[in-house]
N, C-alpha and C positions, 0 to 999 in steps of 0.2 A: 433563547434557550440557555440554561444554569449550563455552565459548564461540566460535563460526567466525566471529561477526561484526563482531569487536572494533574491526577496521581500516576499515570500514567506517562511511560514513554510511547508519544505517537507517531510512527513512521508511513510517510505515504510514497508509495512507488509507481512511477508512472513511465508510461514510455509507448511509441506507436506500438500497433500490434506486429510480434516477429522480433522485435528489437531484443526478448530475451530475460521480459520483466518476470514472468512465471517461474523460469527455471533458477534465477538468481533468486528469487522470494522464497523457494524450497528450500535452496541451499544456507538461505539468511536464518531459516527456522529450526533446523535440522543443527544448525552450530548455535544458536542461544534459545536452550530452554523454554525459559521464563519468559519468550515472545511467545505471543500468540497472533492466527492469521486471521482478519478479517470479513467471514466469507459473506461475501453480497449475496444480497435475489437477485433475481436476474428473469425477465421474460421471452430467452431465447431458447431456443431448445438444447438441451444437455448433447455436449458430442457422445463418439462410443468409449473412451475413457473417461469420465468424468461420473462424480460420484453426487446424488443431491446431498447438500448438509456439510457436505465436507469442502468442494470447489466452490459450489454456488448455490443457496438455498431456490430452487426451480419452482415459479410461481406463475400464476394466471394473470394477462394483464389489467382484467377488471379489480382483482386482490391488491395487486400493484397501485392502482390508483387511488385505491382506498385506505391505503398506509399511506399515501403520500398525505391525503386530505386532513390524517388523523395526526400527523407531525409523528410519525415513526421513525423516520431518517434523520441521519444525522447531512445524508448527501446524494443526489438520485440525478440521475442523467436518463436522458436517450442518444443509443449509440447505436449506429448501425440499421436503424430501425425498430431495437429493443431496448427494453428498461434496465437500466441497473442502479444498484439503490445501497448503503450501509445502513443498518438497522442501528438504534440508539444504543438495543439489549445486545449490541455483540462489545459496546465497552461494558455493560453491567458483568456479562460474562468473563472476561477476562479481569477483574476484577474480583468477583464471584471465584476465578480460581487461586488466585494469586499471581497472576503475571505481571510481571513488572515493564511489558512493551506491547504493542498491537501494530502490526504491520497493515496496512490498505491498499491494497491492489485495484489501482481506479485509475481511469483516464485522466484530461486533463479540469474537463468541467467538474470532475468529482471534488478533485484535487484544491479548487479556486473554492468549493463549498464548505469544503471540511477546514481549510484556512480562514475563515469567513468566521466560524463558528466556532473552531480551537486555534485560537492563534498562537497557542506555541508548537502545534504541531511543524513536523521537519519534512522537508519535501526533497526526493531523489529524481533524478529524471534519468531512463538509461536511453542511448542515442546508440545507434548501431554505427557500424565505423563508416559505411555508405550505402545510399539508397539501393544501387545494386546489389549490395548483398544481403538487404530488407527483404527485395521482391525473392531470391533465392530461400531466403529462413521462410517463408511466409508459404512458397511452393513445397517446401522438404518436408512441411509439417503432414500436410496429404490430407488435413481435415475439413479443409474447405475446396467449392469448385472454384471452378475458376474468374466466375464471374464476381464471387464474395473476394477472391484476391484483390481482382482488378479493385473492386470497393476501396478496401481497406486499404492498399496500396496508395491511392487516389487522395486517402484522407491520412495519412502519415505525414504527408510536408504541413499539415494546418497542427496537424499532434504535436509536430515538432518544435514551430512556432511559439508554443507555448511553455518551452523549455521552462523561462523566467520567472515560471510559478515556483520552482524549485529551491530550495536552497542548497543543491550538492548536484552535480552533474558527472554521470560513471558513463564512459563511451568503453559499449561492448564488444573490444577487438578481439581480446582474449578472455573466453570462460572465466579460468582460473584466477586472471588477475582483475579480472572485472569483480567479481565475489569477493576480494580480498579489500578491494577497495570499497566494496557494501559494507565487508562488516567494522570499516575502519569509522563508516560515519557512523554506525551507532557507538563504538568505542569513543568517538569524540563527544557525539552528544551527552554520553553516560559519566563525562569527565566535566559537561560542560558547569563554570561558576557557580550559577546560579541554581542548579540544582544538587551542588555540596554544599555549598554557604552552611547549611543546619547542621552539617557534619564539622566543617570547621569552626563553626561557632563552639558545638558543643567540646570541640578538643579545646578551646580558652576557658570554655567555664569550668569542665570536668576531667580535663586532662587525657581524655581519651576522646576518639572518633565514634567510637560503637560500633554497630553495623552497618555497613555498606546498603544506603538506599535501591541503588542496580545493581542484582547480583551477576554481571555480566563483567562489573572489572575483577 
């Protein structure tokens, strides 16, 4: 695959379920603009708040398999029993609008795909401060029985294992300070060398920097 995402800052956020990766990813987008969110298919069924096209585009698993065949994704898992997938057209999209970031909301296998395939993508992993207060976030939610708990529960120490796909690690003890520490790794990335270098080349040859590549700093 040519790389679509070059131009781009790509952010992948991962973490067991419950850990808090959702509510931090709202609030990552909701404070920089010019990010946009990733939203996967997905072949499970939509809860009672969840909207298609906006949380997760909600598709048929035989549809699902035939994007896979056609090399539509850019990264596709089964989790839980259900498919989830990033489509190639959601970088043409955020480029198509002008965004200058793309946030990925994927597990850990997503996560090992999408690096595979964009290696300069940056990888976050959020870790809840303890397993017992996983299984409590995971019950407060109310959106699964109890059986989908114990699942998911079950499969969080193998989630977590895979910390080391990451390259930034946020433990969600505090909300507020957990989110402050999200958006410091995109402030480092958006500072990071090799993605000024053109900006400071250009202040040697022209004496000026121009415009700011990220409009996040």
């Amino acid at each position: 695959m040519d790389d679509p995402g070059s131009d781009l800052l790509l952010l992948i956020i991962c973490s067991p379920s419950g850990a808090g990766k959702t509510t931090l990813t709202r609030d990552l987008l909701r404070h920089f603009k010019d990010f946009t969110f990733s939203v996967s298919c997905t072949t499970r069924k939509p809860r009672s708040t969840e909207v298609d096209g906006r949380d997760y585009f909600f598709i048929e698993r035989e549809e699902f398999q035939e994007r896979v065949e056609l090399g539509k994704f850019v990264e596709w898992a089964e989790v839980h029993g259900n498919y989830y997938g990033t489509s190639v057209a959601e970088l043409d999209r955020a480029r198509a609008e002008g965004k200058v970031g793309i946030v990925f909301d994927v597990d850990y296998q997503g996560a090992r795909q999408i690096k595979s395939k964009l290696p300069q993508a940056v990888g976050v992993f959020i870790l809840p401060p303890s397993l017992d207060e996983l299984a409590r976030r995971l019950r407060g939610r109310a959106t699964d029985d109890e059986v989908t708990i114990q699942r998911r529960f079950a499969k969080a120490r193998v989630e977590i294992e895979h910390y080391r796909l990451a390259d930034y690690v946020i433990v969600n003890d505090d909300y507020a300070k957990a989110s402050d520490r999200l958006r410091s790794v995109v402030y480092a990335e958006a500072s990071r060398c090799s993605r000024l270098a053109p900006s400071a080349e250009r202040l040697l040859r022209d004496g000026s920097v121009g415009a700011w590549p990220f409009k996040v700093l």
